[in-house]
Backbone atoms as SQL, in Angstrom:
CREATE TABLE atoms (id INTEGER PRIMARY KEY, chain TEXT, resi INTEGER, resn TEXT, atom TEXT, x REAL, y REAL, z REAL);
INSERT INTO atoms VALUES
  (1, 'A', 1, 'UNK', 'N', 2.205, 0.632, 21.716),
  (2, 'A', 1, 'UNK', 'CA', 3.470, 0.638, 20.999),
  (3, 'A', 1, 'UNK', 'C', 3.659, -0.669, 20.238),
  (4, 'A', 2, 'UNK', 'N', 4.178, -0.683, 19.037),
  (5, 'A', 2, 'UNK', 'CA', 4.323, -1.878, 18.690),
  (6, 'A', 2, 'UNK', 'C', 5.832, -2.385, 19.323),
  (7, 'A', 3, 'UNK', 'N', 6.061, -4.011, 18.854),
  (8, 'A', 3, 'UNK', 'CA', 6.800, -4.734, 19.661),
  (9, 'A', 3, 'UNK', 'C', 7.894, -4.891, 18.881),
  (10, 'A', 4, 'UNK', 'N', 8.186, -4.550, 17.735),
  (11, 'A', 4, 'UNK', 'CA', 9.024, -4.865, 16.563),
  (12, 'A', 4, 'UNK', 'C', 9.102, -3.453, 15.545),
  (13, 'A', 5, 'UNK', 'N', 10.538, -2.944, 15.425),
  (14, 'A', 5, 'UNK', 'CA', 10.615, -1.661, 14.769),
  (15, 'A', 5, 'UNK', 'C', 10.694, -2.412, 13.149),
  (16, 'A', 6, 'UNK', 'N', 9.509, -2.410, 12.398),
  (17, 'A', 6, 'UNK', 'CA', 9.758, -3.176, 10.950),
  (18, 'A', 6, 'UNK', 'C', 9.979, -1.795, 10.076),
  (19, 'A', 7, 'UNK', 'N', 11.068, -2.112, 9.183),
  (20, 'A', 7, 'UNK', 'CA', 11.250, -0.836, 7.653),
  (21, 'A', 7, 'UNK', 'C', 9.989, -1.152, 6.727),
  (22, 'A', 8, 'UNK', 'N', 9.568, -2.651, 6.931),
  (23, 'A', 8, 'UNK', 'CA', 8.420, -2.646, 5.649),
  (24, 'A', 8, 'UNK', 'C', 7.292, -3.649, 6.365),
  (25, 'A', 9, 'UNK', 'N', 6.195, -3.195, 5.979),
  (26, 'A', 9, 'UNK', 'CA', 4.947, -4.013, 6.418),
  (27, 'A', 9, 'UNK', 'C', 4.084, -4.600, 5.194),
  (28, 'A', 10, 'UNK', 'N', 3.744, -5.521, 5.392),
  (29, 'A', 10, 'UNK', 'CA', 3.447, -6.353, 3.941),
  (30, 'A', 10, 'UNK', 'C', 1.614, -6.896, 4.560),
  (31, 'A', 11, 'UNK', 'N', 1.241, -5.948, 4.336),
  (32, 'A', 11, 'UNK', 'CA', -0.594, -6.965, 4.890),
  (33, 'A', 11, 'UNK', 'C', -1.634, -7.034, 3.844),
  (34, 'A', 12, 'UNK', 'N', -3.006, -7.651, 4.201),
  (35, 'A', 12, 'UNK', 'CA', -3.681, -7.506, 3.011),
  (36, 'A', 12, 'UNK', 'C', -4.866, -6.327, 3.502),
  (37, 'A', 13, 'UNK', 'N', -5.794, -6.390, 2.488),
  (38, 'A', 13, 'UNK', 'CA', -6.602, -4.981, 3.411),
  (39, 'A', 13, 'UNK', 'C', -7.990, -6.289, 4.074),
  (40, 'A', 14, 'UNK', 'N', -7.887, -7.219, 4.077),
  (41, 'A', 14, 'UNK', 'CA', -8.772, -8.517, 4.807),
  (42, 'A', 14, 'UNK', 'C', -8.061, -9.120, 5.346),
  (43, 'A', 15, 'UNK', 'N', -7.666, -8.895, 6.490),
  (44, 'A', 15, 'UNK', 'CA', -7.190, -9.588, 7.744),
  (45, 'A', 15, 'UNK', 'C', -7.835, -10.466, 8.728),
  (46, 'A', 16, 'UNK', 'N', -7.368, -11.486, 9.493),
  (47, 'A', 16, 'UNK', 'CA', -7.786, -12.233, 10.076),
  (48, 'A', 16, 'UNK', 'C', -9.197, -11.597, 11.318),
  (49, 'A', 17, 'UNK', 'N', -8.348, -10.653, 12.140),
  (50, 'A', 17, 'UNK', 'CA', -9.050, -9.865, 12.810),
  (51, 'A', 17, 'UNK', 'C', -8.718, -7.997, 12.594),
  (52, 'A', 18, 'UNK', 'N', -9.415, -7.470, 12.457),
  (53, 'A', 18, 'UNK', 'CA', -9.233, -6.285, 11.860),
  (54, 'A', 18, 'UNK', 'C', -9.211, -5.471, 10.443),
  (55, 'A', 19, 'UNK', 'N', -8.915, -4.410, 9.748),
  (56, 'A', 19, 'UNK', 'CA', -8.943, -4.186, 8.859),
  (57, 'A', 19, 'UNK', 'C', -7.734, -3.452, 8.321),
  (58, 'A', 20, 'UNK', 'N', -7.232, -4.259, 6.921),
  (59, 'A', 20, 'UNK', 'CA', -5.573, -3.978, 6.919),
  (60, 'A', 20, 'UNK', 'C', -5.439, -2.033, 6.969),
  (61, 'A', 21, 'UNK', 'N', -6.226, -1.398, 6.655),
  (62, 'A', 21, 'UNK', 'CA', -6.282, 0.235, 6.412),
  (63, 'A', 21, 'UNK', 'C', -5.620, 0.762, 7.679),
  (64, 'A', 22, 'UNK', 'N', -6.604, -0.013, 8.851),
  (65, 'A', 22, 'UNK', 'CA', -6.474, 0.466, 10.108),
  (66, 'A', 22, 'UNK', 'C', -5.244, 0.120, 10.741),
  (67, 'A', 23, 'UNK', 'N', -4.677, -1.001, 10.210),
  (68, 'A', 23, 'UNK', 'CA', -2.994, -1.561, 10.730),
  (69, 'A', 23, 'UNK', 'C', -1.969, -0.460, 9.859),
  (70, 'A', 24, 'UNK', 'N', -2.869, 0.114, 8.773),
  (71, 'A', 24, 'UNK', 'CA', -1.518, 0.772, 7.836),
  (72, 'A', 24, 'UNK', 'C', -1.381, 2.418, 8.744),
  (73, 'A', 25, 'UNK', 'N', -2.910, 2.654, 8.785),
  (74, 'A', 25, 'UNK', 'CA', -2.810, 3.939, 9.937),
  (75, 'A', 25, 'UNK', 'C', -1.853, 4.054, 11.139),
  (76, 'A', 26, 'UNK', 'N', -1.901, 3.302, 11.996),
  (77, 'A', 26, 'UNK', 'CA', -1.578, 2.897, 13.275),
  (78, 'A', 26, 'UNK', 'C', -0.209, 2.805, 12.636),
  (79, 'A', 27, 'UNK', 'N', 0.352, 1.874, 12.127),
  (80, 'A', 27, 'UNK', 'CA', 1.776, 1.252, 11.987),
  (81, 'A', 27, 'UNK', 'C', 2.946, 3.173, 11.755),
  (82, 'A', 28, 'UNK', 'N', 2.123, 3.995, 10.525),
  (83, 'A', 28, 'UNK', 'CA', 2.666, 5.200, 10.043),
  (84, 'A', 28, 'UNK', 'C', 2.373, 6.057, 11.134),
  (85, 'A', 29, 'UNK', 'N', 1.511, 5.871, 11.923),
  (86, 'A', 29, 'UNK', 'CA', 1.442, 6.840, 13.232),
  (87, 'A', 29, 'UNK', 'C', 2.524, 6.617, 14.359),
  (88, 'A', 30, 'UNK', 'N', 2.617, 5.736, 14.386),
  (89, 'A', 30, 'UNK', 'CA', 3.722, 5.267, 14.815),
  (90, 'A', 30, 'UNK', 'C', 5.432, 4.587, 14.966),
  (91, 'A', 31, 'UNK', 'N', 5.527, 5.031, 13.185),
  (92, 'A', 31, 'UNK', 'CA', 6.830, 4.856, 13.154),
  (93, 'A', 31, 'UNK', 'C', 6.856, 5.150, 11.293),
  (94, 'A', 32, 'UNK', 'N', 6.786, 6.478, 11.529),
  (95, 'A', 32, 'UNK', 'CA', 6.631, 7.072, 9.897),
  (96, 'A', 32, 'UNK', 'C', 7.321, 6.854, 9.140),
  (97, 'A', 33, 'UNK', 'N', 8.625, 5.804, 9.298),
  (98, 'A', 33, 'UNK', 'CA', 9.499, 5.703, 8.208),
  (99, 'A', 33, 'UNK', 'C', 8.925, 4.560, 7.811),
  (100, 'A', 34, 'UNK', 'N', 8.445, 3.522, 8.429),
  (101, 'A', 34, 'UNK', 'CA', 7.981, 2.241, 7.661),
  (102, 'A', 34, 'UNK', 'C', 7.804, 2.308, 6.455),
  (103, 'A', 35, 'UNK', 'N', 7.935, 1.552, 5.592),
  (104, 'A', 35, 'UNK', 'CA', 7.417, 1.682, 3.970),
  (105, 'A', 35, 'UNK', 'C', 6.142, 0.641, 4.185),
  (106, 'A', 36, 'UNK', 'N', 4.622, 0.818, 3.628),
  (107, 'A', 36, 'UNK', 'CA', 3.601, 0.355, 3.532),
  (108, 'A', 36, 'UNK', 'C', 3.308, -0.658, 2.255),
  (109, 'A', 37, 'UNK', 'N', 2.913, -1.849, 2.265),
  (110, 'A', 37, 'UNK', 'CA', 2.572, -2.510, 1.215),
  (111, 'A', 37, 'UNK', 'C', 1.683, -2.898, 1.420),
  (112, 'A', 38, 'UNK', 'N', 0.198, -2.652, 0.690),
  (113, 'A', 38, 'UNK', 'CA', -1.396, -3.375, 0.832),
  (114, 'A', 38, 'UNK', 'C', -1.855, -4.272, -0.256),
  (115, 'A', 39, 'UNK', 'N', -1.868, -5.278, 0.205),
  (116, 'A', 39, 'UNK', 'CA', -2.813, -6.019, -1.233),
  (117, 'A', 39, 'UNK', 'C', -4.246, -6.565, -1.179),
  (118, 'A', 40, 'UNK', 'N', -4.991, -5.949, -1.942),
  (119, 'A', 40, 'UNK', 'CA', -6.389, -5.624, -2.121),
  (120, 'A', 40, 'UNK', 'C', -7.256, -6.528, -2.487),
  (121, 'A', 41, 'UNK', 'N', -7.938, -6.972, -1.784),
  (122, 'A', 41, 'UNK', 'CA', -8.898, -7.747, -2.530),
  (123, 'A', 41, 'UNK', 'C', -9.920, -7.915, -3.846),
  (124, 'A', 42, 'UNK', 'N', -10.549, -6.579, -2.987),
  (125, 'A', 42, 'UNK', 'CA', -11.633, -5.627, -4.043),
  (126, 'A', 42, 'UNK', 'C', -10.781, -4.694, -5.392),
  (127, 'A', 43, 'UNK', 'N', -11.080, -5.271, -6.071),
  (128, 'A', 43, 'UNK', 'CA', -10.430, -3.918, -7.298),
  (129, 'A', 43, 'UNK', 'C', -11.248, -2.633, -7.605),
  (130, 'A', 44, 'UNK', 'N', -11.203, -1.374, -6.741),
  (131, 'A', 44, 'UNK', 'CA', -12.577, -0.458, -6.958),
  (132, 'A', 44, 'UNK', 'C', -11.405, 0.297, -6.928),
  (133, 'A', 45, 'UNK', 'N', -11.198, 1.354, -7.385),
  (134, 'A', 45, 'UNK', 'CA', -11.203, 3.383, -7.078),
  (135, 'A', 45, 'UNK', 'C', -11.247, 3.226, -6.061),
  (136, 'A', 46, 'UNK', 'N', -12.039, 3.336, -5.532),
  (137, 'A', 46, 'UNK', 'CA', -12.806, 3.598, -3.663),
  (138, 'A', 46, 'UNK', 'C', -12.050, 2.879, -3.000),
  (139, 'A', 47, 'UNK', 'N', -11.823, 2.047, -2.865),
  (140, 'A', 47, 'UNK', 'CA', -10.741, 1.113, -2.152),
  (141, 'A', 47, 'UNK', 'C', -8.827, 1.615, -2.646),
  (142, 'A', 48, 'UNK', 'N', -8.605, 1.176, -3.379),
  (143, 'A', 48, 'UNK', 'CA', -7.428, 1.991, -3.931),
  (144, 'A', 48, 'UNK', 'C', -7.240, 3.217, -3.360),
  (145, 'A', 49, 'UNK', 'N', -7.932, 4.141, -3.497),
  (146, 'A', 49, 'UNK', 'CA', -8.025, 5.639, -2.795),
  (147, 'A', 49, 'UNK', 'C', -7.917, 5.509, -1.251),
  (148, 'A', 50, 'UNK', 'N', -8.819, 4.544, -0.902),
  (149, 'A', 50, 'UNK', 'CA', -8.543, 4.478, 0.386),
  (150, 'A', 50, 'UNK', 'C', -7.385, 3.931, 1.397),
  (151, 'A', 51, 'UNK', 'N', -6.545, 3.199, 0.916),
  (152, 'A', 51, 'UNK', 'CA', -5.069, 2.576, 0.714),
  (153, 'A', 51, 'UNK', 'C', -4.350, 4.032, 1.051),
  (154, 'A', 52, 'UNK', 'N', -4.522, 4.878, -0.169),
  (155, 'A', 52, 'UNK', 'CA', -3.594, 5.436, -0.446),
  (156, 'A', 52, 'UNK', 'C', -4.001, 7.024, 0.826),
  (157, 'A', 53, 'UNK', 'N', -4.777, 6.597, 0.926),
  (158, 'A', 53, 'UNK', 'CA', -4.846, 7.582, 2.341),
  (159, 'A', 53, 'UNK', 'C', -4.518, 7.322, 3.504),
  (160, 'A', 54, 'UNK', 'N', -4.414, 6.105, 3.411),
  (161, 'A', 54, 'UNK', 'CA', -4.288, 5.300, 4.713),
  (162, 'A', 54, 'UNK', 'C', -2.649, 5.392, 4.788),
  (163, 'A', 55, 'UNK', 'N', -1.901, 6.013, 4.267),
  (164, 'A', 55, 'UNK', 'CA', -0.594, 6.237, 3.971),
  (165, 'A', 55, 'UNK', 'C', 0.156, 4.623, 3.243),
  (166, 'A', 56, 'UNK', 'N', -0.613, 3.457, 2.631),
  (167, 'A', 56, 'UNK', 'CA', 0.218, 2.788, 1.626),
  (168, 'A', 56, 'UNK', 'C', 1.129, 3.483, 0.651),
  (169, 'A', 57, 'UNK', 'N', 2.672, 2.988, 0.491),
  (170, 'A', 57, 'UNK', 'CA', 3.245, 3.440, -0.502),
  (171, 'A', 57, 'UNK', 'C', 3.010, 2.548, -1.770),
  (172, 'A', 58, 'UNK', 'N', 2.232, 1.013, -1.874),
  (173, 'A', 58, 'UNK', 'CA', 2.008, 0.162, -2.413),
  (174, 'A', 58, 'UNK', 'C', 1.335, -0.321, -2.347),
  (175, 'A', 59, 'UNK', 'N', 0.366, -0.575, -3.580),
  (176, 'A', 59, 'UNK', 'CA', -1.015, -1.173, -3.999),
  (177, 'A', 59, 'UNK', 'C', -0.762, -1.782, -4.812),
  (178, 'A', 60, 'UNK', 'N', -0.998, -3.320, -4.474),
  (179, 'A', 60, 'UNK', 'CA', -1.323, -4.305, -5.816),
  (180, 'A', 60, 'UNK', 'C', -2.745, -5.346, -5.146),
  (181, 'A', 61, 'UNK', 'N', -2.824, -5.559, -6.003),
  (182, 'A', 61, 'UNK', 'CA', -3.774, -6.439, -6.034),
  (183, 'A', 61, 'UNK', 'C', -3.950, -8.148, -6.064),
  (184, 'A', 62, 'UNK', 'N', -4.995, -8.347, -4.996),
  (185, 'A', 62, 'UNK', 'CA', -4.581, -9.526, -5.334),
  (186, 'A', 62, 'UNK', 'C', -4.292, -11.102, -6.262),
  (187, 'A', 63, 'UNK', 'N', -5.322, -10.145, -7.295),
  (188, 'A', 63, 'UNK', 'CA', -5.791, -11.271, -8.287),
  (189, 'A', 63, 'UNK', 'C', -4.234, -11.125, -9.317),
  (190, 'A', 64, 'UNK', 'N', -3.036, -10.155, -8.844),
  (191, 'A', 64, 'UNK', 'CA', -2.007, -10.295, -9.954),
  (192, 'A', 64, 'UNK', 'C', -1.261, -11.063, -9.278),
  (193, 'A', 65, 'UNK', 'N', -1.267, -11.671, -8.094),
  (194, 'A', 65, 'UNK', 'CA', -0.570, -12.227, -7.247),
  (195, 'A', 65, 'UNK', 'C', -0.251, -13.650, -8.062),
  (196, 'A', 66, 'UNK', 'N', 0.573, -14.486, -8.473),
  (197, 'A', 66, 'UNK', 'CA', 1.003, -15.516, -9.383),
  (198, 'A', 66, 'UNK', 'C', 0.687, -15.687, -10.453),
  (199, 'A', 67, 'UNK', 'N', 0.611, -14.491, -11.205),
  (200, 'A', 67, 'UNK', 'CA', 0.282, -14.522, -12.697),
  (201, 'A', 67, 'UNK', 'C', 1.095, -14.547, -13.243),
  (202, 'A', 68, 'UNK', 'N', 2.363, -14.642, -12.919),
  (203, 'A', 68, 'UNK', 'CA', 3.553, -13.970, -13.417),
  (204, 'A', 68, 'UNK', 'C', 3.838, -13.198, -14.102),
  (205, 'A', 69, 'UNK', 'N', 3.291, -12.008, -13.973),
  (206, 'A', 69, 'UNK', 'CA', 3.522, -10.867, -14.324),
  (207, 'A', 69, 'UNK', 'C', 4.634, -9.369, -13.242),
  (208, 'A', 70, 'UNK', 'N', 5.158, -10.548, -12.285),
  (209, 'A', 70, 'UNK', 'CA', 5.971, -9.890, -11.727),
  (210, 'A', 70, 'UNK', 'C', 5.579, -8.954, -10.698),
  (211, 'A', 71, 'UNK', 'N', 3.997, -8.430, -10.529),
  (212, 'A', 71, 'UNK', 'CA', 4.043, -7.088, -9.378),
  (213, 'A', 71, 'UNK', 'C', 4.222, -7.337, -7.658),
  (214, 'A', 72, 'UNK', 'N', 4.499, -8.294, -7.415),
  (215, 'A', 72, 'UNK', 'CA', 4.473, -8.418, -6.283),
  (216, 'A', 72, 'UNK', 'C', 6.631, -7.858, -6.097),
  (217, 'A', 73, 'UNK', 'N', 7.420, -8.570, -6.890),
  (218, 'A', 73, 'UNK', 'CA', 8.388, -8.704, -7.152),
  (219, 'A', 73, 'UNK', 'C', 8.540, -7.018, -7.712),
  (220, 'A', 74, 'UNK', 'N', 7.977, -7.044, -8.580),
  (221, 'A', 74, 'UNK', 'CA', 8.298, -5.140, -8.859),
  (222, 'A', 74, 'UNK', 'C', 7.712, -3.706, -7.829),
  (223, 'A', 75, 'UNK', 'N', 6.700, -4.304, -7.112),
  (224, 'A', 75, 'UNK', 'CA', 6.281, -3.716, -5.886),
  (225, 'A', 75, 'UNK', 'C', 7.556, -3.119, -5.109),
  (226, 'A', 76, 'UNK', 'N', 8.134, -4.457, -4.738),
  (227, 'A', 76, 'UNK', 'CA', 9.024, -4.358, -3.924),
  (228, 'A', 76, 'UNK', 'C', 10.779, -3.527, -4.446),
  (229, 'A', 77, 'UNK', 'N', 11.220, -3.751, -6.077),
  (230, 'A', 77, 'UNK', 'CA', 11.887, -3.265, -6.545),
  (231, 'A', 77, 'UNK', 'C', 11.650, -1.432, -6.260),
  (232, 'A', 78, 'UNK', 'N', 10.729, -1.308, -6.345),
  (233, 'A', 78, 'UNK', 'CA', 9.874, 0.212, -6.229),
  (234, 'A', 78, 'UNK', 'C', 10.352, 0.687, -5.086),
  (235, 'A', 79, 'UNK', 'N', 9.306, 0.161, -3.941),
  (236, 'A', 79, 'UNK', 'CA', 9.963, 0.597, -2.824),
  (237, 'A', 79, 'UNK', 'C', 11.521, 0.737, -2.345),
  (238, 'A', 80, 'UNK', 'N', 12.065, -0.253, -2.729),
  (239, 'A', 80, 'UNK', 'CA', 13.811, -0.046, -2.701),
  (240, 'A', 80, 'UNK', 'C', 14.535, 0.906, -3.069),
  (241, 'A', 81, 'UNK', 'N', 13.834, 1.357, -4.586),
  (242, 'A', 81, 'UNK', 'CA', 14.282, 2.912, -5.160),
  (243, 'A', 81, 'UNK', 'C', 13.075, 4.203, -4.528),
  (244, 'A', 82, 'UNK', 'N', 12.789, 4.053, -3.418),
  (245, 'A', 82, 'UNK', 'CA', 11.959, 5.193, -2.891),
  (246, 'A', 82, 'UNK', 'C', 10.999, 5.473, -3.730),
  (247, 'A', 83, 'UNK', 'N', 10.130, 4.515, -4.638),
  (248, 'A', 83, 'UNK', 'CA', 9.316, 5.252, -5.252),
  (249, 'A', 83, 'UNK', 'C', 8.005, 4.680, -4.745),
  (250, 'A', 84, 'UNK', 'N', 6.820, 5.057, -5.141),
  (251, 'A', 84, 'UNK', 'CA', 5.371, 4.600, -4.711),
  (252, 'A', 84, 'UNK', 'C', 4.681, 4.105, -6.010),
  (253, 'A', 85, 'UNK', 'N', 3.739, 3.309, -5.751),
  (254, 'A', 85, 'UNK', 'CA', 2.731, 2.795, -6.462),
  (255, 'A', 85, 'UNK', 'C', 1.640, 2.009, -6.519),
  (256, 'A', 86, 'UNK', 'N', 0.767, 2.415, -7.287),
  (257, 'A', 86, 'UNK', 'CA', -0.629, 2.018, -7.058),
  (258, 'A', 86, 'UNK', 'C', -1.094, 1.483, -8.711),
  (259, 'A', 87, 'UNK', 'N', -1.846, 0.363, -8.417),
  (260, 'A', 87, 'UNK', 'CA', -2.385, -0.343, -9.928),
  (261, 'A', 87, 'UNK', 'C', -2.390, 0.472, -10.842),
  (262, 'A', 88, 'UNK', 'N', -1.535, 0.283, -12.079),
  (263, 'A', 88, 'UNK', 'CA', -2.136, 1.579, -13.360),
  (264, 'A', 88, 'UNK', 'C', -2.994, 1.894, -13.446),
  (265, 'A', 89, 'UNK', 'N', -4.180, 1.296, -13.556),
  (266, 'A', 89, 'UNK', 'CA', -5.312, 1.686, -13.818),
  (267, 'A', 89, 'UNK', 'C', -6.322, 2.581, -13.219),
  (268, 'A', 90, 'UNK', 'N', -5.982, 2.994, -12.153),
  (269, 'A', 90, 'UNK', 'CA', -6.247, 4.207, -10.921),
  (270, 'A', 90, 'UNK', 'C', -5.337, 4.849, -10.959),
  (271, 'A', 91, 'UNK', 'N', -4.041, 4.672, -11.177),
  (272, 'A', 91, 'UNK', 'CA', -2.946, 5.777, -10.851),
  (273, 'A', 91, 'UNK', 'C', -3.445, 7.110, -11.025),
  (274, 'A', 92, 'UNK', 'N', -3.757, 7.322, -12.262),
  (275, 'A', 92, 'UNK', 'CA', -3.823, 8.869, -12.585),
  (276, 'A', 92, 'UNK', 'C', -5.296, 9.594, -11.671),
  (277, 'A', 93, 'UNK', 'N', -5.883, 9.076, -11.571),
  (278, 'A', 93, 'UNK', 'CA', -7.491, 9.263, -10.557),
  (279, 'A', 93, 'UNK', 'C', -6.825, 9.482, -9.189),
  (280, 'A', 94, 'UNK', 'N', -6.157, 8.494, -8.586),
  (281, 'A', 94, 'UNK', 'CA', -5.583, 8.761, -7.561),
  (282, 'A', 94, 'UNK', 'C', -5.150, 10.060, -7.084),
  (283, 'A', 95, 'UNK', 'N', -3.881, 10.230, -8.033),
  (284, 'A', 95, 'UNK', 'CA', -3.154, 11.585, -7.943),
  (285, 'A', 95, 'UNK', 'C', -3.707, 12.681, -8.755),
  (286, 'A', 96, 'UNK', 'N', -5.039, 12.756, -8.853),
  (287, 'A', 96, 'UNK', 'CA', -5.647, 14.079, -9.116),
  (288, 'A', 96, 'UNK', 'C', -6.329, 14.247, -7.796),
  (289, 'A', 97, 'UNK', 'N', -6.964, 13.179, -7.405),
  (290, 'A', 97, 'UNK', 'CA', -7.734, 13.440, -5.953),
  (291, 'A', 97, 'UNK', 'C', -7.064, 13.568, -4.700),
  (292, 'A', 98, 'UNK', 'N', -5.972, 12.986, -4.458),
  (293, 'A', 98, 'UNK', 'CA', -5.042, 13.003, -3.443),
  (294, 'A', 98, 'UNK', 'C', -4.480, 14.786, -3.225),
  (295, 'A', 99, 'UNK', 'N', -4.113, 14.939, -2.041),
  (296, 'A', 99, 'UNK', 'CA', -4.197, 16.104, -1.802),
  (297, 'A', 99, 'UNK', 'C', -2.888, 16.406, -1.547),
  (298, 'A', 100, 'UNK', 'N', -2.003, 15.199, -0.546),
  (299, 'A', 100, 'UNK', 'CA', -0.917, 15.415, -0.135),
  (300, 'A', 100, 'UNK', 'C', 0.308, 14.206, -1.327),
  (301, 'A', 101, 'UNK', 'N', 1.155, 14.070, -1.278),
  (302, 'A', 101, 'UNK', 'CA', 1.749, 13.189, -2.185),
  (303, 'A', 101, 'UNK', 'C', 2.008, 12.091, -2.077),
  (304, 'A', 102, 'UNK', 'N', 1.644, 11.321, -3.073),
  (305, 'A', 102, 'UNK', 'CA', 1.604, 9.728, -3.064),
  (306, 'A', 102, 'UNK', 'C', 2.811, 9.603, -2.232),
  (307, 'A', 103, 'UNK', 'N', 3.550, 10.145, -2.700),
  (308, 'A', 103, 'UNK', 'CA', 5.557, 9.257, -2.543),
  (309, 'A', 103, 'UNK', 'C', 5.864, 10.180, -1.340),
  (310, 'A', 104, 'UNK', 'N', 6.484, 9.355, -0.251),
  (311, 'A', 104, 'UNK', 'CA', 7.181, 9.864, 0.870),
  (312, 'A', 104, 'UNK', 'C', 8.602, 9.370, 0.972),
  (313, 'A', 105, 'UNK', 'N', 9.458, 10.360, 0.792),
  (314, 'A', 105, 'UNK', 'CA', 10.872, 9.662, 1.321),
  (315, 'A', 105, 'UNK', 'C', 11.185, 9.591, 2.733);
């Protein structure tokens, strides 16, 4: 069981010990309302996809992280209005391959 009921989890998918996918599994298995946020090291499809199976409602990446281009900050605007998202540039790949729906309220 975890020790702390959190609304939002903020990890990267390279963690100290473990692998952030497997904390995003576990965390939604166990308390399905959480809202998920992953930030990625690797920029691939394959990774992205795999996020988004892992039940993330949020994918950014890490190389946008102080560019100021805002996604860490609009990530979070997102989630506030119940919506989901994943790097533009996969979005649409994503949600052709995905089976069940990105966005969970």
């Amino acid at each position: 069981m975890l020790r702390y009921k959190p609304s939002l989890l903020i990890c990267s998918s390279d963690l100290e010990t473990g692998y952030g996918m497997n904390l995003l599994r576990r965390v939604k298995a166990e308390l399905p309302t959480c809202q998920l946020l992953i930030v990625l090291v690797r920029e691939t499809q394959a990774v992205v996809q795999e996020a988004m199976q892992a039940y993330a409602d949020v994918v950014i990446f890490k190389s946008s992280l102080g560019t100021g281009k805002g996604d860490f900050v609009q990530a979070l605007q997102t989630l506030s209005e119940g919506a989901c998202i994943s790097p533009r540039r996969f979005a649409s790949s994503v949600l052709q391959k995905r089976r069940t729906p990105i966005c969970r309220r």
